[in-house]
PABABA-107961 format. One record per residue (C-alpha): chain; x, y, z; residue in one letter. Coordinates in Angstrom, 3 decimals. Example, Ala and Ser with C-alpha at 12.3 -4.5 7.8 and 13.67 -1.06 7.14 Angstrom:
REM PABABA-107961
@sefi = A, east = 12.300, north = -4.500, up = 7.800, kolse = a
@sefi = A, east = 13.670, north = -1.060, up = 7.140, kolse = s
***
This chain:
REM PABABA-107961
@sefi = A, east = -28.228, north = -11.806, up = 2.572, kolse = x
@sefi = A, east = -26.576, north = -9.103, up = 4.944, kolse = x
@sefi = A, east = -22.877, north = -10.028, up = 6.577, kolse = x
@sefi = A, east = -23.145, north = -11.899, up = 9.669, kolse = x
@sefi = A, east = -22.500, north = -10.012, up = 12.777, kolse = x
@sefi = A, east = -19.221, north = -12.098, up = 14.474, kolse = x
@sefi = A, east = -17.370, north = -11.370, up = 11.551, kolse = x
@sefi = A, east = -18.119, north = -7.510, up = 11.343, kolse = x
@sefi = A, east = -15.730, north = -5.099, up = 13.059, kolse = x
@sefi = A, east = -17.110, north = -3.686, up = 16.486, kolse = x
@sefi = A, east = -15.101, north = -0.602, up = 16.604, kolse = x
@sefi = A, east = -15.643, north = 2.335, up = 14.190, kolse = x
@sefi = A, east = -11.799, north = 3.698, up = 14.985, kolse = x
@sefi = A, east = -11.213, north = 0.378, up = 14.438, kolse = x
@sefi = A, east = -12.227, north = 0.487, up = 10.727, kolse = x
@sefi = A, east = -11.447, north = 4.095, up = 10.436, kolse = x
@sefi = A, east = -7.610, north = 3.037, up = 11.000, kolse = x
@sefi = A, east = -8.086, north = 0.533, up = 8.197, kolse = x
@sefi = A, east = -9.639, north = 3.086, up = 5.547, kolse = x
@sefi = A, east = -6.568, north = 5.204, up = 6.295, kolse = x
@sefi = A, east = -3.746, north = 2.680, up = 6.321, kolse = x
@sefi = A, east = -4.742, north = 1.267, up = 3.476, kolse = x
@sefi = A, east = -5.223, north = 4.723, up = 1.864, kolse = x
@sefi = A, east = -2.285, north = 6.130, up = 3.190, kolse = x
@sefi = A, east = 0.225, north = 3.384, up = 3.251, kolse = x
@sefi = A, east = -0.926, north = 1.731, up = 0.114, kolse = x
@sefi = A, east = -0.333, north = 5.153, up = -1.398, kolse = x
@sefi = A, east = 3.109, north = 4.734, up = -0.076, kolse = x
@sefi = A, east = 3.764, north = 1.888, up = -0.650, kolse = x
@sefi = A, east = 2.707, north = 2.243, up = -4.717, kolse = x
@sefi = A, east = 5.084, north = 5.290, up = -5.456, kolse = x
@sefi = A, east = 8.262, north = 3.950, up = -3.490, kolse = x
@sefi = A, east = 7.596, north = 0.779, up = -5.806, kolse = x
@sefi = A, east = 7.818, north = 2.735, up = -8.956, kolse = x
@sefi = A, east = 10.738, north = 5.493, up = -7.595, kolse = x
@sefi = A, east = 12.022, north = 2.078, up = -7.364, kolse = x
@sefi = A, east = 11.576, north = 0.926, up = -11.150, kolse = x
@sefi = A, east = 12.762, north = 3.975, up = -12.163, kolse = x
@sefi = A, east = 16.504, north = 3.136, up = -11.154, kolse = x
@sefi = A, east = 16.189, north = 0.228, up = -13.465, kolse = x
@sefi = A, east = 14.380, north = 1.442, up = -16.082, kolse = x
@sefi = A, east = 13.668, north = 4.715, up = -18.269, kolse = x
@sefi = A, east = 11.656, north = 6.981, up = -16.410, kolse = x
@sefi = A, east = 9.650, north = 7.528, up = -19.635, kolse = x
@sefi = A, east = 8.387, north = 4.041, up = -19.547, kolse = x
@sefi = A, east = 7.604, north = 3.611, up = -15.832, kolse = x
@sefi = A, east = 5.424, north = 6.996, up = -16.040, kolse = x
@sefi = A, east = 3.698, north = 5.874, up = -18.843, kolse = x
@sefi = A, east = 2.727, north = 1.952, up = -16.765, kolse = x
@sefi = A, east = 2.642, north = 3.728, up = -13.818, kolse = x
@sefi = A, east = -1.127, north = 5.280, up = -14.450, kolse = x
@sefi = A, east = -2.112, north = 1.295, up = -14.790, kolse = x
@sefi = A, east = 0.153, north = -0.961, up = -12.498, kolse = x
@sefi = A, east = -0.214, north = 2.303, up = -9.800, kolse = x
@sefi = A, east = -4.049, north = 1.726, up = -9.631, kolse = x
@sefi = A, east = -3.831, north = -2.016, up = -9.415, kolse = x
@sefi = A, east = -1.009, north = -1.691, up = -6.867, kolse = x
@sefi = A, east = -2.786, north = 0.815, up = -4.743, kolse = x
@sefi = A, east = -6.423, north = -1.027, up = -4.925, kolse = x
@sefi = A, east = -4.605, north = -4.287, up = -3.722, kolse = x
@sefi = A, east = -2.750, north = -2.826, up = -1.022, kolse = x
@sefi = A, east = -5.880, north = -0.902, up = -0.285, kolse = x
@sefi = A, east = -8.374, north = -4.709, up = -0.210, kolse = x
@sefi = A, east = -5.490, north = -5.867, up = 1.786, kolse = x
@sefi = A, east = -5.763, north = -3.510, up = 4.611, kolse = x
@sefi = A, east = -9.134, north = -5.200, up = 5.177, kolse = x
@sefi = A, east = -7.826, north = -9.002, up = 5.191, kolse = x
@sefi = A, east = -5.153, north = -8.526, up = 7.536, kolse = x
@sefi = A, east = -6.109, north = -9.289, up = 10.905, kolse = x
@sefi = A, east = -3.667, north = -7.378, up = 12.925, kolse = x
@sefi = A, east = -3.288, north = -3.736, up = 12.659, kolse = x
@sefi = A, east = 0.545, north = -3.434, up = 14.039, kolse = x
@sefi = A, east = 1.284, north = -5.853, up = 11.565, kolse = x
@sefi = A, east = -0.187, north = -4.079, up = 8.731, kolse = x
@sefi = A, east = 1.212, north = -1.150, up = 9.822, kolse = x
@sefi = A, east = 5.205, north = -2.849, up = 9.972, kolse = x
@sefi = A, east = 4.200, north = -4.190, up = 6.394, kolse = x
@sefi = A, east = 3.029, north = -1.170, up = 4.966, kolse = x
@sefi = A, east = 6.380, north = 1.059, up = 6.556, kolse = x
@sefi = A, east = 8.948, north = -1.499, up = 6.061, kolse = x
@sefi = A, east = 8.061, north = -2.439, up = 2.289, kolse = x
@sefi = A, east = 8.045, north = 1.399, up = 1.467, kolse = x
@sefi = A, east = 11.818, north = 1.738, up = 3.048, kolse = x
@sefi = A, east = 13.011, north = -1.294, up = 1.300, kolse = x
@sefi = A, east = 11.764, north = 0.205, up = -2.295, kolse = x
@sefi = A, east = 12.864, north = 3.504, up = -1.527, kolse = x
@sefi = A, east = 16.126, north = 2.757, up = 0.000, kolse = x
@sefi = A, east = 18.360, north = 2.220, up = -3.332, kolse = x
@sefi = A, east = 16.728, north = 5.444, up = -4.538, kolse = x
@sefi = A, east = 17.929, north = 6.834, up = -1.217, kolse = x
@sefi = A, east = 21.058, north = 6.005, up = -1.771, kolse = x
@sefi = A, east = 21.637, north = 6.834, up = -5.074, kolse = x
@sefi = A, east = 20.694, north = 10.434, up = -4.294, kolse = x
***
């Protein structure tokens, strides 16, 4: 049964600027978290859980680019949660 039409995105740029922010800014979003781990744990260890929680982290961030209704919003989400994780690794060095 295909998707009904209301409910579909009109706007190709529209969906284009979803693919990429939640590409781009999951991406982001995924290694400040783990720069972030590694200033409380061994680096060793966060590589080595990094190649699974990374992937899960990313494909989440990724699903919710498509859930979120509001693009600016997304958008503030997506830049402000990769400052925050990246800021005490920031500071450190």
């Amino acid at each position: 049964m295909p998707a009904n039409k209301k409910y579909l995105t009109k706007s190709p740029w529209i969906r284009l600027c979803r693919i990429l922010l939640g590409t781009i800014g999951g991406y982001t979003v995924m290694l400040s978290f783990h720069v972030l781990l590694t200033e409380f744990f061994p680096k060793e260890n966060v590589i080595a859980t990094a190649f699974f929680t990374g992937y899960l982290l990313w494909a989440f961030l990724l699903f919710w680019a498509f859930l979120e209704s509001k693009l600016l919003r997304l958008v503030l989400t997506y830049v402000g949660l990769t400052l925050l994780f990246s800021l005490p690794y920031l500071i450190n060095h």
